[in-house]
C-alpha positions in Angstrom: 15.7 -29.0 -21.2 12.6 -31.0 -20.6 11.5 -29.9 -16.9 9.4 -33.4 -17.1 12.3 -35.5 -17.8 14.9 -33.6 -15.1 12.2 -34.0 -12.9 11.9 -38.3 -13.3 15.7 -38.7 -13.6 15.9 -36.9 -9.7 13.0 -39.0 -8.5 14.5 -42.2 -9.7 18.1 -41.3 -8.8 17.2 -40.6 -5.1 14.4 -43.4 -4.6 17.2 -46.1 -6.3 14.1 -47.8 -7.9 12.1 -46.8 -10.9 8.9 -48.5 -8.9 9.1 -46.1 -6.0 9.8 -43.0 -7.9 7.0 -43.8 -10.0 5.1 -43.8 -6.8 6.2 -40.6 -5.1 5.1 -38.8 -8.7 2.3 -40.7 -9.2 2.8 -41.6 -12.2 2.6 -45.3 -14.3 6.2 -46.6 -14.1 6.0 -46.9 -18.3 6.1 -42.9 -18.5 8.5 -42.3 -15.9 10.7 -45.3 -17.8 10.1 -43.0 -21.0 11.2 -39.5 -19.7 14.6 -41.0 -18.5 15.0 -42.7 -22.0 14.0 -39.0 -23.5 16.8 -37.1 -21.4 19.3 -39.7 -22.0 18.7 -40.3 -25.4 18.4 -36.0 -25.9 22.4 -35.7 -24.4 23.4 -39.1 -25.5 24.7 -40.6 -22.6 24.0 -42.5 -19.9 22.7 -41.4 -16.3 21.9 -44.7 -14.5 23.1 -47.9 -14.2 20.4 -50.7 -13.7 21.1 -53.5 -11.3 18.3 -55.7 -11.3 15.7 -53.7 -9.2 18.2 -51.4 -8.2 19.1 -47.9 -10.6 22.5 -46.0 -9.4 23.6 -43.1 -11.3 26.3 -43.1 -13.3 29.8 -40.5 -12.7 27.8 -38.0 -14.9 24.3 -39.1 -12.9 25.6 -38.6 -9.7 26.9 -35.2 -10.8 23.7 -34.2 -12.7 22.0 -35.2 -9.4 24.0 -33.0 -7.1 22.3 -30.2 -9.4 18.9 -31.0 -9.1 19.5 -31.4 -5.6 20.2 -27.9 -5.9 17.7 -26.9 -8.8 14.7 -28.7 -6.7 16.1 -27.1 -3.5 15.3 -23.4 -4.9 12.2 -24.6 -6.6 10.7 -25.3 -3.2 12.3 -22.1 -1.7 10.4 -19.9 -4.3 7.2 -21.9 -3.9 7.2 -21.7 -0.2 7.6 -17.7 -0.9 5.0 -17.2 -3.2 2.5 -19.0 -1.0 3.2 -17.1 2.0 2.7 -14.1 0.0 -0.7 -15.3 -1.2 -1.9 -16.1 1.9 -0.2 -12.9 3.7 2.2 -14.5 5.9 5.0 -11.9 4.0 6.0 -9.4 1.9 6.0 -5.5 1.4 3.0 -2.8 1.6 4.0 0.5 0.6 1.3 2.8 1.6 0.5 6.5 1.0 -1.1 9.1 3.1 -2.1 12.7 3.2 -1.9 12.8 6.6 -0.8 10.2 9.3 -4.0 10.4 11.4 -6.0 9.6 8.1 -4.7 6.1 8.1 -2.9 5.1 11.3 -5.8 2.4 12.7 -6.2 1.2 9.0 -2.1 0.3 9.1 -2.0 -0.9 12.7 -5.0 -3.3 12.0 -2.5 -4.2 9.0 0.2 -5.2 11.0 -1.5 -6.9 14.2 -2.6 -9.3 11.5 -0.1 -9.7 9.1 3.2 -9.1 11.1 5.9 -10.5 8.7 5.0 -7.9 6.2 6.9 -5.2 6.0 4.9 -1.6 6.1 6.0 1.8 5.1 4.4 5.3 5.3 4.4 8.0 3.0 2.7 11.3 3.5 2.5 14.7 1.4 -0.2 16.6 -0.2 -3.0 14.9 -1.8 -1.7 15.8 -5.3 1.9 13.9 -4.5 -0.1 11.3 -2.9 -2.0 10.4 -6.3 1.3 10.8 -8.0 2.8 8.3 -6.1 0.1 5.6 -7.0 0.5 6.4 -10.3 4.4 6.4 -10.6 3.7 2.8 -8.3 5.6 4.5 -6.0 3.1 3.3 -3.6 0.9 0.2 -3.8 -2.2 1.9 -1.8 -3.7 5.3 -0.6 -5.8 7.3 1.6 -6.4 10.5 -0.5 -8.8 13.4 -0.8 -9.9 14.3 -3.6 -11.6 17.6 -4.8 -13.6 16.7 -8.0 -13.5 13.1 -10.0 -10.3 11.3 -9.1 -8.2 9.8 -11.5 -9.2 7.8 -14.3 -6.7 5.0 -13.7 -7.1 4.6 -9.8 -9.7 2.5 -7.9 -11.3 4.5 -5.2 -13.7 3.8 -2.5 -15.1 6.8 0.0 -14.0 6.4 3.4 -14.1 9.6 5.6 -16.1 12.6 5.3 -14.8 15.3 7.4 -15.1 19.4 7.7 -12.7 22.1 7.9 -12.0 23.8 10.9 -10.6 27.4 11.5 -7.6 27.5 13.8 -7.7 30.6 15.8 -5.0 31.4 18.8 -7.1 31.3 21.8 -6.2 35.0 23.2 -7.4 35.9 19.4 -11.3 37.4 20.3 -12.7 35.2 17.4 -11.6 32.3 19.4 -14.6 33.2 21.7 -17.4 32.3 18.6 -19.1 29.0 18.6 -18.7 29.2 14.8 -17.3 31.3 12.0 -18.6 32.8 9.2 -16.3 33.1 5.8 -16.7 37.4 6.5 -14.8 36.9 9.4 -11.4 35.6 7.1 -11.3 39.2 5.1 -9.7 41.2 8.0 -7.2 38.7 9.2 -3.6 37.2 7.9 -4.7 34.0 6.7 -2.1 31.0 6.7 -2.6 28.5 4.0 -0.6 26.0 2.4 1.3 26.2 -0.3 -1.1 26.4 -4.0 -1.5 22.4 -4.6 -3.2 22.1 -1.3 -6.6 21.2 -1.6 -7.0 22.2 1.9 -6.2 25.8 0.6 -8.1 25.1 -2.8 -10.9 24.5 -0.8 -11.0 27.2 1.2 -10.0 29.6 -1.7 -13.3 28.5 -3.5 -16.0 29.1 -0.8 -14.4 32.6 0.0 -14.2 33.3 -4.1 -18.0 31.8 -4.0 -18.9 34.4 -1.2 -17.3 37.1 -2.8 -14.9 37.7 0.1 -11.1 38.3 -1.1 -8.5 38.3 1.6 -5.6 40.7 1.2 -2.6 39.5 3.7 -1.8 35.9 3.2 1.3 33.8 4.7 2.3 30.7 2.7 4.0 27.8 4.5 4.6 24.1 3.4 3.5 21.6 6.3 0.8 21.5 8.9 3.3 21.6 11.9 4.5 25.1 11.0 0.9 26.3 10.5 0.1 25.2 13.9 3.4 26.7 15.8 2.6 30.2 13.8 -1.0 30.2 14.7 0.1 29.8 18.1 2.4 32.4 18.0 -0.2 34.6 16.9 1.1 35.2 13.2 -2.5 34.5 12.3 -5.3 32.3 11.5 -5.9 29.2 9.2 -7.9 26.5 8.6 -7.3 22.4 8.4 -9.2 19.2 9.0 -11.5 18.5 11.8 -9.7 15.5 12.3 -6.6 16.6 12.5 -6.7 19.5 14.9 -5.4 18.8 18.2 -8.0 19.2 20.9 -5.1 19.2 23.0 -3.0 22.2 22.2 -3.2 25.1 25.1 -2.4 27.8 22.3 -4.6 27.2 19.3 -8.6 26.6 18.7 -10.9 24.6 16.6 -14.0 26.7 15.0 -16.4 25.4 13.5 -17.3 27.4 9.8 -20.6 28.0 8.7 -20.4 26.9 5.7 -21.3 23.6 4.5 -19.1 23.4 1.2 -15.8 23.7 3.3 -15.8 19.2 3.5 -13.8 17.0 1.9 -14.0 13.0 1.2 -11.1 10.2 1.9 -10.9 7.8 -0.1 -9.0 4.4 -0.1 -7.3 4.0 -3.7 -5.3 2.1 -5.8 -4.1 1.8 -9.6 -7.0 0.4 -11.2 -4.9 -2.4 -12.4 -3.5 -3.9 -8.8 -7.1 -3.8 -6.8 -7.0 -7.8 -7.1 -3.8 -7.8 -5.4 -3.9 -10.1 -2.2 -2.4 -7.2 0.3 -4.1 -4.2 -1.5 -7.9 -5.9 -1.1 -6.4 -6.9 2.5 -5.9 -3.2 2.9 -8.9 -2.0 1.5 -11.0 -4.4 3.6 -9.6 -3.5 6.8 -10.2 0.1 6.6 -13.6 -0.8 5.4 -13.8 -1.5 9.9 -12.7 2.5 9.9 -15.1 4.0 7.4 -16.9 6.9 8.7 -19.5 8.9 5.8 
């Protein structure tokens, strides 16, 4: 079916008068003449009846008209939705994190100005993070990365931050201005569990040093590192900007080493950075970015 034709036949059914509808598509009334000819002609029958200056549709006209009435009805639906989604007024921004306080102003930035889109949060390691993006599980990311990140991601740098040491405060350590690695051999160290760059990271400087830690404790999430460093189960390490000045229990060290730093960055698959809500994303944390 000839979208063209369908298209004149509506005009001319609902304006009554071929003049008119020629006017509201802006077309000369010959064509518009022609593409109803065309679509009649194509089923072999007749749609309209004309009455002197006056067109009526015919029983199957008035039935074909109820249609596009219909048909036209959707078409402006769908239009209406794909410009508010070019212009941001809607839609749905699936966003990944490897920690919340990495990218909470970026998101609420995100919503203050774009409140009809709907916004979810996804957070795990950094390694799950990228593997979300990939698997377009997520549309966006903040993400550390260790060495070279992925080949098929678009990344910009965005925050540059250090390692701490988390020491219970009754622990004497807790006392030092700043750490040195030799201080980690005669304590229980509590790292994350293997795909951690966090615990990578840390693993690498003491391996550089030559310093090899003998009692460990593995656990999964940065809540239950904090609760047994508390508890005095022993000390670890995470983000500057994730410790919580805060917490009563637990403190931040500085370590004197400058190789125990990681860098954020925003990312994406390569292949969606021209997306409207992705370069939206990307430019509002551009307002956050701290290197």
């Amino acid at each position: 079916m000839n979208y063209l034709y369908l298209r004149a036949f509506y005009a001319v059914a609902t304006e009554r008068s071929f003049t008119r509808a020629a006017q509201v598509l802006n077309v000369s009334q010959s064509t518009l003449s022609s593409h109803v000819k065309e679509l009649e002609e194509t089923y072999d029958i007749r749609l309209l009846d004309r009455r002197g200056r006056t067109v009526v549709p015919t029983d199957t006209g008035e039935a074909v008209l109820a249609q596009c009435r219909e048909f036209f009805r959707h078409e402006e639906q769908i239009d209406g939705l794909l410009n508010r989604s070019q212009k941001l007024q809607a839609g749905r921004l699936k966003v990944g994190a490897d920690g919340p306080k990495h990218v909470v102003s970026v998101l609420a930035s995100f919503m203050e100005l774009h409140p009809d889109f709907k916004v979810s949060l996804h957070t795990g390691n950094a390694r799950n993070v990228t593997q979300d993006l990939l698997n377009y599980e997520t549309d966006v990311a903040i993400v550390a990365a260790l060495g070279a990140p992925h080949t098929q991601l678009y990344t910009e740098p965005w925050i540059r931050y250090a390692l701490v040491a988390v020491i219970p405060r009754t622990h004497p350590l807790a006392r030092k201005e700043a750490m040195d690695l030799t201080d980690f051999a005669n304590e229980r160290v509590i790292m994350r569990e293997p795909t951690s760059l966090t615990r990578q990271l840390l693993t690498r400087s003491l391996e550089r040093a030559g310093i090899l830690v003998q009692n460990t404790m593995e656990m999964d999430s940065r809540e239950a590192i904090r609760e047994a460093v508390a508890s005095g189960m022993g000390i670890s390490v995470m983000s500057e900007i994730e410790f919580p000045n805060d917490d009563a229990h637990i403190a931040g060290i500085r370590i004197n080493d400058p190789e125990l730093q990681f860098t954020e960055y925003v990312a994406c698959r390569e292949n969606r950075k021209n997306t409207p809500s992705i370069k939206e994303f990307f430019r509002l944390a551009q307002s956050f970015r701290r290197l």
